[in-house]
C-alpha positions in Angstrom: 5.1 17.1 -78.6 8.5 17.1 -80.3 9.1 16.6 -84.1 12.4 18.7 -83.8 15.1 18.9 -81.2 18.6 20.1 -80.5 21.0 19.1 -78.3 23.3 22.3 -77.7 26.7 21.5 -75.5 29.2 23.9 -74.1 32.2 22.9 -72.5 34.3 25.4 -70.2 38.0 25.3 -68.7 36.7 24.5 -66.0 33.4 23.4 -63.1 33.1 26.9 -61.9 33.4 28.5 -65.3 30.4 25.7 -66.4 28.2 26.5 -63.2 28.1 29.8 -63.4 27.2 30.4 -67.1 24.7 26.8 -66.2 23.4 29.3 -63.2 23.2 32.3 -65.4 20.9 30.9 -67.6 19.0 28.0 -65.7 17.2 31.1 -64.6 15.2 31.2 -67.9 14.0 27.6 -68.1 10.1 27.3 -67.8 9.7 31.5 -68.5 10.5 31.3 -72.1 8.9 27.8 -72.8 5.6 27.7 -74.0 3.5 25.5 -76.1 6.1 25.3 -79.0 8.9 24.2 -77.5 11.0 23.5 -74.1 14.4 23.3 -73.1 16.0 21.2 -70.1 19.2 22.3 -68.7 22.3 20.1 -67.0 25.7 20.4 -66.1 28.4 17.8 -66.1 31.5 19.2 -64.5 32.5 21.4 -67.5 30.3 20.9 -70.0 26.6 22.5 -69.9 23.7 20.8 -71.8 20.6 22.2 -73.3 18.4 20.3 -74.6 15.7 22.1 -77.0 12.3 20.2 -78.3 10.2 22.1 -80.5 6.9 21.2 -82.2 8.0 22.9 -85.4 11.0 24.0 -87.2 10.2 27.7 -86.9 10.1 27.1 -82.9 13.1 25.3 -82.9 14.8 27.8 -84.8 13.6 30.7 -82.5 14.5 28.9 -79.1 18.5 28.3 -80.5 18.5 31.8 -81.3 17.3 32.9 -77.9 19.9 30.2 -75.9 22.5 31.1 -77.9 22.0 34.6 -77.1 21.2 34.0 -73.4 24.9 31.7 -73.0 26.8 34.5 -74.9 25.7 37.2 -72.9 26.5 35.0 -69.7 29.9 34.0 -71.1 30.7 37.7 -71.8 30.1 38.5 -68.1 31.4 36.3 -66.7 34.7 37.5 -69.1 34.3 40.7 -67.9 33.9 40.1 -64.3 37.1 37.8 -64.4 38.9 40.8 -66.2 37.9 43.1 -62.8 38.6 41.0 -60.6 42.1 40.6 -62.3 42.4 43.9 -62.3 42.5 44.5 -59.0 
């Protein structure tokens, strides 16, 4: 299927920090593929691995926007949740 791919890496202080943002987002694999492109998800220790093959530039382009958006959001709460928890 593939003429384009991406391989996007994220690498965390540390394994729970990696497995909870991996966690966060594994959750999406498979319910925002479709015919145009697919993305696998792994973890080692503290780095998390997406790996994005598209059919087209136009699909590759839309699935990096969406798993960029989908680790930032779990990065940001998972920051926030750290800062209540410190809080306390």
């Amino acid at each position: 299927m593939s003429s384009h791919d991406a391989t996007l890496e994220f690498d965390y202080e540390s394994a729970s920090r990696a497995r909870l943002v991996a966690e966060s987002v594994a959750r999406e694999i498979g319910e925002i593929d479709d015919e145009r492109s697919q993305t696998t998800i792994a973890r080692d220790e503290t780095t998390l691995v997406l790996e994005i093959d598209a059919a087209d530039a136009v699909a590759l382009r839309a699935a990096l926007n969406t798993w960029f958006s989908l680790v930032d959001v779990a990065e940001r709460t998972a920051d926030a949740g750290e800062r209540i928890l410190e809080s306390q």
